[in-house]
N, C-alpha and C positions, 0 to 999 in steps of 0.2 A: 553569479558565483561569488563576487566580492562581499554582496548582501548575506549570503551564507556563513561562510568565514568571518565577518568580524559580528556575526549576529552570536559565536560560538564566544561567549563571556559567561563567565563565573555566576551560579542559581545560586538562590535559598537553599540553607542546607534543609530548610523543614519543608520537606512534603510527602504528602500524604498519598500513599499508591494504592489505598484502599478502595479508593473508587474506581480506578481503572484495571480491576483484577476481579474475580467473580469473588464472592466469597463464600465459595461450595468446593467441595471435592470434586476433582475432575476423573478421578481413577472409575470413579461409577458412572460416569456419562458416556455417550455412545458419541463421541466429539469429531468434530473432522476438520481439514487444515483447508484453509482458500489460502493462497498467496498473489498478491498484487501487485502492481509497479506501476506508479501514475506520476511519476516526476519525484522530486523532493520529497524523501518518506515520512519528513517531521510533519508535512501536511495532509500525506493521507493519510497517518495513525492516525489525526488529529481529527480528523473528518469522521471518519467511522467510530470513534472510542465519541464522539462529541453525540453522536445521532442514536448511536447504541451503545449506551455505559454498559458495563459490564455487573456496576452496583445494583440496577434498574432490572437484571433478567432479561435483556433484550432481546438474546442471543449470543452476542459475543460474549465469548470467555474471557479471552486475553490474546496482546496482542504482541509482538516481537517485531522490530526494524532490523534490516538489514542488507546481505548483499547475494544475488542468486543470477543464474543467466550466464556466467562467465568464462573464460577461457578455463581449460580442466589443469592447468599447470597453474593458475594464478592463485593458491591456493592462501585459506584466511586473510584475504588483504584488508585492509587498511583504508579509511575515508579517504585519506589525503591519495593515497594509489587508484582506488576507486574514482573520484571527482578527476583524475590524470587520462582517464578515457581511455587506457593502456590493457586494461584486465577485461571489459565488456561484457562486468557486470553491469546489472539494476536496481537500486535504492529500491528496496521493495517492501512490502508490511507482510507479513508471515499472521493469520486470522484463526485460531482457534475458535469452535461454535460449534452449539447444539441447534442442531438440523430440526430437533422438535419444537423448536425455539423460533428457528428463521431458516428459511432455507436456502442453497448455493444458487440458486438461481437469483433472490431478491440480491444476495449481496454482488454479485456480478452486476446486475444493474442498479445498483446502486454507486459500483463503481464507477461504471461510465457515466453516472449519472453530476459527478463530484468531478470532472479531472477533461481536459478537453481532448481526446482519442484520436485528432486527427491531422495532429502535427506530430511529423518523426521527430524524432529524439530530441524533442522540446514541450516544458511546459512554461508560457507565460516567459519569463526572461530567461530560465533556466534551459542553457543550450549544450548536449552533453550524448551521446550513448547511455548512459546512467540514469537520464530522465527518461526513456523511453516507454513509452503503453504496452504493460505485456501481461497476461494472464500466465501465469504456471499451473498448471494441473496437477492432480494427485493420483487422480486415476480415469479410465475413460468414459466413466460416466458424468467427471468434470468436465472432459472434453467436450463431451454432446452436449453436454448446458449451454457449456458458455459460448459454442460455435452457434446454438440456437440463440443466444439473449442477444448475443452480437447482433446474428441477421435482424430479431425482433426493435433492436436501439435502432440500428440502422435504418430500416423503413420508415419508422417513426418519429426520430429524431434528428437524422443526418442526409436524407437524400431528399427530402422535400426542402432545402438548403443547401443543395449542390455538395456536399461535404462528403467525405469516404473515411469511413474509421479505419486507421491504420494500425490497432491493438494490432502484435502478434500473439497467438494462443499454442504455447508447447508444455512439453512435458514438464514439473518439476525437477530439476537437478539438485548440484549439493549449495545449500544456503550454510549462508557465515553469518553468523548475530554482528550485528554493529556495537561497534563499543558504547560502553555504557553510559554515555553522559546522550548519545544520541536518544536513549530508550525514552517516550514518553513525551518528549525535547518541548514541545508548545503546550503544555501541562505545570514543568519547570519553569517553563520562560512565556511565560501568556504575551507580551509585548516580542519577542521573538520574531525571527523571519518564516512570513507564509507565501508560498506562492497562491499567486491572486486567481489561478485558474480551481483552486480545490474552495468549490461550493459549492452549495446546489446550482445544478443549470436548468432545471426544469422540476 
């Protein structure tokens, strides 16, 4: 937590957001929303915009940080109320994409692929309700995905290593955009604080 907070110092004014934003019209694309929560969101925007620019056609469109999961009275809060473990929200990446492009299944396992799934409400030092593994869905055919990529990670990845992914998978509720200096944040600030569990793990 400490390493978060004093990692939050003053960027270059000059940069350039051209690369991490499609540069197509989205009003004509048939686009659909993943939203994620793998701990720390400056590292899992970081991870996904890193592996699928949006300059490149990958798939992703663009992408938004912020806070979703929460108390329904808590409403627009705040990093510093957020990181207080009081609201129970989840730092989480909000994923615009073209499905013709890449599909809600690759990015679901790709998720778990970047983020370690099977510690509660922790990644790597970050110890919180806020860091916790949670898929939000959009609709219930997100649901059937990602309940199936889960069991398919799992056999695969997690139970030939005694391990139990402990993602929760619910519905998506109301999301609050993070203030703006978080947007992008290890793009800004390349020397920046990452937690050390968002990499590839396989």
């Amino acid at each position: 937590m400490l390493n978060r907070f004093t990692a939050l110092l003053p960027f270059a004014s000059k940069f350039d957001v051209s690369k991490h934003v499609a540069q197509m019209s989205t009003t004509a694309l048939n686009t659909q929303i993943a939203t994620f929560a793998s701990g720390c969101f400056w590292g899992t925007e970081h991870i996904f915009l890193k592996h699928f620019p949006p300059s490149e056609k990958k798939g992703i469109i663009k992408t938004t940080v912020g806070y979703t999961g929460g108390k329904v009275d808590a409403t627009n809060p705040s990093y510093k109320l957020v990181c207080s473990g009081t609201t129970d929200h989840a730092e989480s990446v909000k994923i615009e994409f073209d499905p013709t492009i890449i599909s809600y299944a690759d990015l679901v396992e790709f998720f778990y692929r970047t983020h370690d799934p099977t510690t509660v409400n922790r990644q790597g030092g970050d110890i919180g309700t806020q860091y916790r593994s949670a898929i939000f869905t959009h609709d219930p055919d997100q649901e059937v995905i990602a309940k199936r990529v889960t069991e398919e990670v799992q056999a695969r990845h997690f139970t030939p290593t005694g391990k139990k992914i402990v993602t929760r998978i619910m519905p998506a509720g109301q999301w609050w955009d993070a203030e703006d200096y978080h947007q992008l944040y290890l793009f800004k600030n390349p020397h920046g604080y990452q937690c050390p569990t968002h990499r590839l793990h396989w």
